[in-house]
N, C-alpha and C positions, 0 to 999 in steps of 0.2 A: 365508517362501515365500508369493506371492502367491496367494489363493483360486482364481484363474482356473487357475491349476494344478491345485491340487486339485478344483475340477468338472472338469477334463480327465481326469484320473486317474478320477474317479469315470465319466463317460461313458465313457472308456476299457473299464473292468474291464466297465461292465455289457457294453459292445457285444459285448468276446469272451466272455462266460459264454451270449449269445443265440446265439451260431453254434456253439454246443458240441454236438458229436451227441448224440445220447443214449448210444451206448456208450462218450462218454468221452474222442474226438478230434475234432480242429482238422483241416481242410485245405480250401481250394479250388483250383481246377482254374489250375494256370499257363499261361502265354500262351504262343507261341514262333512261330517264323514257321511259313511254307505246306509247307515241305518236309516236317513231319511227315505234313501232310495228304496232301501226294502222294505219298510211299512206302507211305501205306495204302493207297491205291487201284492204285498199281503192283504192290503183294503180291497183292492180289487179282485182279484182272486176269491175272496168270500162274497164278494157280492157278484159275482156274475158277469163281471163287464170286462173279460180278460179279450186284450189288442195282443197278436201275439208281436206286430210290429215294436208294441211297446213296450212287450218282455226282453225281446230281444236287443232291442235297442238298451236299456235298463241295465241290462248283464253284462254288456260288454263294457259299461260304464264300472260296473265295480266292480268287473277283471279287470281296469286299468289301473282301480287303485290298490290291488293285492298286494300287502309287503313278502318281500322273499321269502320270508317262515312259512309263508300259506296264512298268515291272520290279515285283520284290515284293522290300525288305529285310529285315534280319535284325533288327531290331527298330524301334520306334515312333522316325520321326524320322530312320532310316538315310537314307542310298542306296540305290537299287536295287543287289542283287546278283545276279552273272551266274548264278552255279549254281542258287542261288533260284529266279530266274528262268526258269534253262532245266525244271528241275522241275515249275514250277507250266505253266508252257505243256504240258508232256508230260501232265499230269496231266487237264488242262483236253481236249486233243486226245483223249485217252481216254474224257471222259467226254460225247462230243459238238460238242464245240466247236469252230467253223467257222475256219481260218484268215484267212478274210478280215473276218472279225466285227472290227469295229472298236478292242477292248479286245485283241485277239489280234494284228492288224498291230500295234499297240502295243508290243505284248510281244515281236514279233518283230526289229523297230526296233532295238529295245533289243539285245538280243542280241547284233545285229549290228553296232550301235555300239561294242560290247565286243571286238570280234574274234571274235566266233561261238560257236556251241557248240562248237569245238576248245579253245577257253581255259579253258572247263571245270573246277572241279575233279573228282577222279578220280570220286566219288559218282555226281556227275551221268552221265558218261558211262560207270559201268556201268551203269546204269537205262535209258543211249541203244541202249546197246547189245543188252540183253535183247529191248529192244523194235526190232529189226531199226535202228536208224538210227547205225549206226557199228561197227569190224570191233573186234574181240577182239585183233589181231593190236597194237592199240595202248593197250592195256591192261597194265600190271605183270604178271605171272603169279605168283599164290601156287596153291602146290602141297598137295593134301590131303595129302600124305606129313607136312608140318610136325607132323602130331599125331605121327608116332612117333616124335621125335627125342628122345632122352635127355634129363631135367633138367637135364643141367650142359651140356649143348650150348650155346655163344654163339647161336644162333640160336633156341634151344626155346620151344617156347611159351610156358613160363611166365618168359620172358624178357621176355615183353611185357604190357604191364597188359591189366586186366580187359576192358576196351572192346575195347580191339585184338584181344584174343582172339576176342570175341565177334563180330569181322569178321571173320578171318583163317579162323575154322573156316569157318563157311560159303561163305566166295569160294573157298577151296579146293575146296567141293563141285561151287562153278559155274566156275571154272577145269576142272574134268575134263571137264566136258560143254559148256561153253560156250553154254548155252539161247539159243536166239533165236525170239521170239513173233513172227507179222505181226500188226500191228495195223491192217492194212487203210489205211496214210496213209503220206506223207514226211514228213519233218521239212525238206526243204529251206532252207525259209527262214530257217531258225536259223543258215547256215552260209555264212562265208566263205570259207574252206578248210575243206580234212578233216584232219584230227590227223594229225599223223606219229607216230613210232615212240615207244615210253613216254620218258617225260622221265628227267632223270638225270645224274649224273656220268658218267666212264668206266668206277666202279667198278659201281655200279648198270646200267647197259645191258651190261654185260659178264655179270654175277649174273643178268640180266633174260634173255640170251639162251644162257645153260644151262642155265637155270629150264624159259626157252620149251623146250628140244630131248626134256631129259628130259619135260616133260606130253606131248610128241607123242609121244615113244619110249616110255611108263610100262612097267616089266615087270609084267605082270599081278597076279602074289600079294602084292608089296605096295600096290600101290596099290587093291586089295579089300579086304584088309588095313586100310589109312588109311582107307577112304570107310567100313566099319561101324565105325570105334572115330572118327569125325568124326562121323556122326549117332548114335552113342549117348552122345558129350561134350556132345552142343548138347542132348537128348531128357534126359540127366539135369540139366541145370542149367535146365528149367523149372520155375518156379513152381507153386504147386498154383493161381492164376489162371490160368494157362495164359501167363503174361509170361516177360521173359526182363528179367531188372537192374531190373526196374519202368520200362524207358521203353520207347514205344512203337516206335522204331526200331530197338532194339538185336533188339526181337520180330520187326520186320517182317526184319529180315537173317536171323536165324536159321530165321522160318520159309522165306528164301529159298533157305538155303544145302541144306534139308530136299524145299523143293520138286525142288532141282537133284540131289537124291540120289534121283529118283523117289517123295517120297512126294506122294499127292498128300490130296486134302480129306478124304477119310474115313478118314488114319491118325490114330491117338487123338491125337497130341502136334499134329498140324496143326489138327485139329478142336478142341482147345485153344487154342491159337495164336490162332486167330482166334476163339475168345469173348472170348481176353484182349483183342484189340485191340477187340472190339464192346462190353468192359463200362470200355474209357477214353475211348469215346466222346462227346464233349458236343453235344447236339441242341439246335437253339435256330427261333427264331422270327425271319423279315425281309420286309422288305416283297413279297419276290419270293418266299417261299416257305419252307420248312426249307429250315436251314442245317446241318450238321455239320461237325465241329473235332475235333481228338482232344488227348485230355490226356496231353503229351510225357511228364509222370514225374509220377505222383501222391508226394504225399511227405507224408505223413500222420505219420511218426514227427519226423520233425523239425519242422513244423507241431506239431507237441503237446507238445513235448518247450521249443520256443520260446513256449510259450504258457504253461504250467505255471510256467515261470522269469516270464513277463511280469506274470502274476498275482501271484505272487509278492514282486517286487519293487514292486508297487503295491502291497504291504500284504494281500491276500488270506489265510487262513490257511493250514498245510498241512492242517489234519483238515477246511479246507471240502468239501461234496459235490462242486462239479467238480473238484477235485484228484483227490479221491479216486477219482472215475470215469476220470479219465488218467492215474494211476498202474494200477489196474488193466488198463486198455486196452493200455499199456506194457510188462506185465507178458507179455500174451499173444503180444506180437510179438517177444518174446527168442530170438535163433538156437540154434538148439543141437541143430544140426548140423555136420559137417567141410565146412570149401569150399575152393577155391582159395585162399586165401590161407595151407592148411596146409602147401603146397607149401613156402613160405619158412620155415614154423613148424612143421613137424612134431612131432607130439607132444604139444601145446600142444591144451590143453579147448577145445570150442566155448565162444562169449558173445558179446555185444554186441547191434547191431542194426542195423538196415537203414534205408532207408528211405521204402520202401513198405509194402505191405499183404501179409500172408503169406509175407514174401520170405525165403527162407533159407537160397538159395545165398551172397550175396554180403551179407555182412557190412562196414560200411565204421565208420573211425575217426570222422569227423565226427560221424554219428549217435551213434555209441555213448558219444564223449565230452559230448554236451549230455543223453543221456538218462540217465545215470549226474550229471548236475549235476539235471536234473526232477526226480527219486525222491528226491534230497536235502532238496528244498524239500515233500515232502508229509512228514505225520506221522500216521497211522492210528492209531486209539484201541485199535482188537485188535492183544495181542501177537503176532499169527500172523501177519497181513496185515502188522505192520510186519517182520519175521522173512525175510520174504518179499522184500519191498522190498530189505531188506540183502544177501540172498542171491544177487537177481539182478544189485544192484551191485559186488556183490564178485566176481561172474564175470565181470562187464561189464568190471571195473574192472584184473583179469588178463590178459584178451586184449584190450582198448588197451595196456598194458605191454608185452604180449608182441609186438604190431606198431608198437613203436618201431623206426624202421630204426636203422642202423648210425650214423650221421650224428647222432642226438639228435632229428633231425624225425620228425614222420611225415604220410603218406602218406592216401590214399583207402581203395584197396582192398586193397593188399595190403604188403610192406615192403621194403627194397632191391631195388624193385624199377626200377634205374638202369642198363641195361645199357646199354655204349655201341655194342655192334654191332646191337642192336636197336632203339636211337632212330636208327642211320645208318643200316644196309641192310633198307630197306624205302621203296617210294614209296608209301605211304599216305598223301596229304594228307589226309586227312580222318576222320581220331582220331590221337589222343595214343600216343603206341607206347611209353611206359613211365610208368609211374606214380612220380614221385618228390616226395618231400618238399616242401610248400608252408607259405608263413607263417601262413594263414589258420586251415588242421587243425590246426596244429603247435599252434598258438597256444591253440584250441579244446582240443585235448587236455593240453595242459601248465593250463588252466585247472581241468579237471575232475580229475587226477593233484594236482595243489595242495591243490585244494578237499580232500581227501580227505584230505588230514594228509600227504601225500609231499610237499611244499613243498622241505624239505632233502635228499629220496633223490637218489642219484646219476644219477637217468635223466631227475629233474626238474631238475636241474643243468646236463645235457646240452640238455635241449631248449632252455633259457635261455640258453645259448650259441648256440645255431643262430640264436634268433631274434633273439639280437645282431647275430650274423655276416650274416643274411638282410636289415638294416635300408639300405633305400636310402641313398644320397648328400644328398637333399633331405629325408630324417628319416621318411619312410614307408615303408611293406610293401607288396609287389606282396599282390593278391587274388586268388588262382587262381581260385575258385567263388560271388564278389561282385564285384560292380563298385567299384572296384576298388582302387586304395590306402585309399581311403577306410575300405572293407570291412577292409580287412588290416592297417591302421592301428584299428581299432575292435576288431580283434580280438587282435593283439598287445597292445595296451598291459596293458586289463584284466588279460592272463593273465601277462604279468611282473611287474605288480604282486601280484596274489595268488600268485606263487612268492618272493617277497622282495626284489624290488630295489627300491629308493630310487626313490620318486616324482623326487629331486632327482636322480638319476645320470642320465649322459650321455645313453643312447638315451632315456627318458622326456621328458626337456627337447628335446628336437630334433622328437620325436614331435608333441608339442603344441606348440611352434612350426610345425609345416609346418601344423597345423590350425587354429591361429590366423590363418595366411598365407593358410588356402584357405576364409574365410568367406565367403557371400555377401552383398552388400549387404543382401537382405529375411532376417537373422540364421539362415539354412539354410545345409545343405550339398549339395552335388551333385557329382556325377563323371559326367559323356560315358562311354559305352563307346566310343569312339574311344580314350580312352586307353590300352585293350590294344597302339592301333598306333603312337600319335603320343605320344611321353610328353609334349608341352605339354599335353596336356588333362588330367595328372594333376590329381585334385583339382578338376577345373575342370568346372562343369554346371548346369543347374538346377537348384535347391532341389528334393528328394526329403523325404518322410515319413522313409523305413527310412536314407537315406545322413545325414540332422541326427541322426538318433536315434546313429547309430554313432557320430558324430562327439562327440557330447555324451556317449554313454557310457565312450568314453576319456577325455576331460575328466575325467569322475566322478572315474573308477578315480585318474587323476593328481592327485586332489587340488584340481580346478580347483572354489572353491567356488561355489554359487550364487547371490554378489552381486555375484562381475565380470560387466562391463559384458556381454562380449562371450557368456558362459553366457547372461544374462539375455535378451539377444537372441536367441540360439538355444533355448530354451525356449518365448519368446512367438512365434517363427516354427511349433514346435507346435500351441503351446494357439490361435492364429490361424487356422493351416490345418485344425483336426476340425472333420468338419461334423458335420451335423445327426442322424445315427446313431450321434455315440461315436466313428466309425473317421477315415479317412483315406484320400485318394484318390489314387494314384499310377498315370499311364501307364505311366512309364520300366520296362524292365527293367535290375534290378538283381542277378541272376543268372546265373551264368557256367556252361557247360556245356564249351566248348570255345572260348577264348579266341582270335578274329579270327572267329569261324565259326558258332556257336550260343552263344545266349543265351535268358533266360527271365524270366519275372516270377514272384515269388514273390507270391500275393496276399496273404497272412498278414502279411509283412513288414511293411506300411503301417498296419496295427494295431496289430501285438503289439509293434515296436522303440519306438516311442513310448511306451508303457506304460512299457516298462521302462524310458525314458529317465526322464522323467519322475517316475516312481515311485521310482526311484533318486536322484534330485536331493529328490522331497520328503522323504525317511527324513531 
């Protein structure tokens, strides 16, 4: 192994041991486009609590990120997109901003080049609507009634994943009352037509307007009834931050859905609400002034949980002091409480982890299978502390078991959670409406159930088939929550090799052929987020830090050793690109929130995956 490696590795380790808190975690603030920014300021704006410090601050944040046309994309390098777009101009008009201002006809241009704000997705035009610039009458109608509906109902709530819940309760609140704020302006100029009636099949506009007659007709005792057990489902699944899921959007709806149920800034959960969103706030310095951003999902447990492995695998020890301070840190963030996901699991012990900071409504399998893999890789010298260690993996290690779905995969948040009336009847474009099994989790979790001596159990059996069954035609894995085969390709291989299958059997050898086939010339890997739309861009992109690293860490796993040509090359496209701090610098986002729609940067990523490539290649 060439030495240039090892001072990489050596730069490497020290750079993450310098960014290590002092209690013990990894994380910085991910990137994401402007819409988070301007549903912050739309929450606030309807409830009353307008800083104009923090308008102004806010705006000049998403005049930084205007692309030339006048629109704003969805990541570094996109297109403009229109909902984006319509957002940030809304956002921007609120906080002052002149429509005839030249950055503004810009953005209006645009809009209208797109067929106006009617094209819309649904997002945008309930935000248009609040704010008096479009009629309710063409909007989907969700009913608060949905929280009473029986568990086994096809349509019941926990028919639909976690996110979607998290919209559905609160649009239900503003479905009853239908808020509409004057903001004192038109939106005219955003509009080539006005929206017709909600979009749809025959079966949806048919469900859409018996939806409509019952919200206009509601019999009174239930629908009091649904609005107290809607704002006390949304009031108990807040964080003690006052967040809702630890992203800042999923806060800003909830505290919408609360605003629309009459509470307004001085009830405790609203007055919570918004410290959450002011303490994920990033304040920063520009040449025109403060700037403010808000940090979409702080993710601190998986930040630390990928660093502790990255250490790790560069030779680090487990009893070193930052281990030890991240396993402890780990240690505090373990759920163990009931959440929705006991709905599917009744009966079944709290465990695992989240992946924010206090979080412990919403328990997800990702997290909890890398950080049940972290704890492995520490070794504490007191038998108490290490007692400890085992104890919160062996709960961790039962509830990932226990939200195996049906299928051998699993899922995010919750488990079979696959309904098909519930992925069909609903127009929500904009979340996921049922949480099912992806290659990436799957993969993630059957690596850490392996790790753990289940190698042979019958559920690891199970999952080794799914992600048989899941392997594309061209030899790669879709990436639900990375961009994107690439990701899911870096994440399957490893973990069927650590459950027993033959580096030499079929899906392995097809695997690392497709990533053989998808090197780049300067010896990196890359993946477009285009490719969620266009499958010619699978595989296909500029050279990334975290997308070489995946690439080369299946490589590992398969056997591919460190003196073919083509490993050789993708190692020294590494040890080439660290600079002068140890780390590694990546624009692209390479994280997946909601595939065509939102995406994010993980900043961690561009440090901690080369580590471990690296550090894996020099053992």
């Amino acid at each position: 192994m060439s030495i240039d490696v090892k001072a990489a590795i050596s730069g490497g380790v020290e750079h993450l041991l310098s960014i290590q808190e002092p209690d013990g975690w990894w994380s910085r603030c991910p990137d994401a486009n402007v819409m988070v920014d301007a549903v912050d300021l739309f929450i606030r704006e309807l409830l009353g609590v307008r800083d104009e410090r923090v308008f102004r601050a806010t705006a000049r944040w998403i005049r930084s990120q205007q692309l030339p046309d006048g629109s704003w994309g969805l990541y570094p390098g996109s297109s403009g997109d229109l909902s984006t777009t319509v957002e940030a101009y809304l956002a921007l008009r609120l906080a002052g901003e002149r429509p005839e201002a030249a950055h503004m006809a810009a953005a209006a241009r645009f809009v209208r080049s797109q067929g106006g704000a009617a094209q819309c997705r649904l997002e945008a035009q309930i935000w248009m609507c609040l704010f008096s610039q479009g009629s309710w009458d063409n909007i989907p109608t969700i009913l608060p009634e949905v929280i009473l509906l029986p568990r086994r109902v096809p349509l019941s709530l926990y028919r639909f994943s976690t996110w979607a819940r998290l919209t559905m309760v609160p649009l239900g609140l503003v479905h009853q009352t239908r808020p509409r704020v004057d903001p004192g302006f038109r939106l005219d100029e955003l509009w080539t037509e006005r929206p017709g009636p909600a979009a749809g099949g025959p079966v949806l506009r048919t469900v859409d307007r018996a939806v409509r007659w019952y919200n206009d007709n509601a019999w009174a005792p239930p629908r009091r009834l649904a609005v107290r057990r809607a704002v006390q489902w949304i009031t108990d699944r807040q964080e003690a931050d006052g967040a809702w899921l630890a992203c800042s959007v999923a806060s800003a709806f909830c505290l919408l859905g609360l605003y629309a149920a009459g509470l307004g800034p001085e009830h405790p959960a609203v007055r919570a609400g918004l410290r959450g969103l002011d303490g994920v706030a990033v304040w920063g310095e520009s040449a025109d002034g403060p700037t403010r951003r808000m940090n979409c999902m702080p993710t601190p447990v998986w930040d630390t949980a990928l660093s502790v492995c990255a250490l790790s695998d560069a030779g680090v020890g487990g009893d070193h002091p930052a281990m030890l301070r991240a396993a402890r840190w780990l240690l505090g963030q373990e759920v163990t409480v009931q959440g929705d996901w006991s709905v599917a699991r009744p009966g079944r012990a709290a465990g695992g982890w989240s992946v924010g900071f206090v979080e412990q409504s919403f328990p997800d399998c990702d997290d909890t299978a890398l950080v049940i893999e972290a704890l492995s890789r520490v070794a504490p010298a007191d038998p108490g502390e290490a007692a400890r260690l085992r104890g919160a993996s062996a709960r961790g290690l039962s509830w990932l078991l226990a939200m195996q779905s049906g299928d051998g995969g699993w899922a995010a948040y919750d488990a079979d959670n696959d309904s098909w009336s519930a992925s069909k009847l609903s127009s929500l474009d904009f979340t996921e409406l049922t949480d099912r099994p992806c290659p990436d989790i799957t993969a993630h979790a059957l690596e850490s159930v392996a790790g753990q001596g289940l190698a042979k159990d019958p559920r690891s059996r199970a999952a080794v088939r799914w992600l048989v069954k899941a392997q594309q035609p061209d030899g790669s894995w879709f990436g639900r929550w990375g961009a994107n085969h690439l990701y899911g390709t870096g994440a399957a291989v490893p973990a069927l090799l650590r459950a027993g299958v033959s580096p030499g059997s079929r899906p392995i050898r097809r695997a690392v052929s497709w990533l053989m086939e998808h090197q780049n010339p300067d010896g990196g890997w890359g993946e477009d987020l285009n490719s969620y739309l266009d499958p010619a861009w699978r595989g296909r992109g500029e050279s990334t830090p975290s997308q070489s690293s995946w690439a080369l860490l299946a490589l590992h796993s398969a056997g591919v050793p460190a003196d073919d040509a083509r490993v050789r090359r993708g190692l020294a496209h590494l040890v080439e690109t660290q600079n002068d701090e140890g780390g590694w610098d990546e624009e692209a986002f390479t994280g997946t929130v909601l595939p065509g729609q939102f995406y994010m940067s993980y900043p961690m990523y561009r440090h901690l995956f080369p580590v471990m490539a690296l550090g894996r290649y020099q053992r």
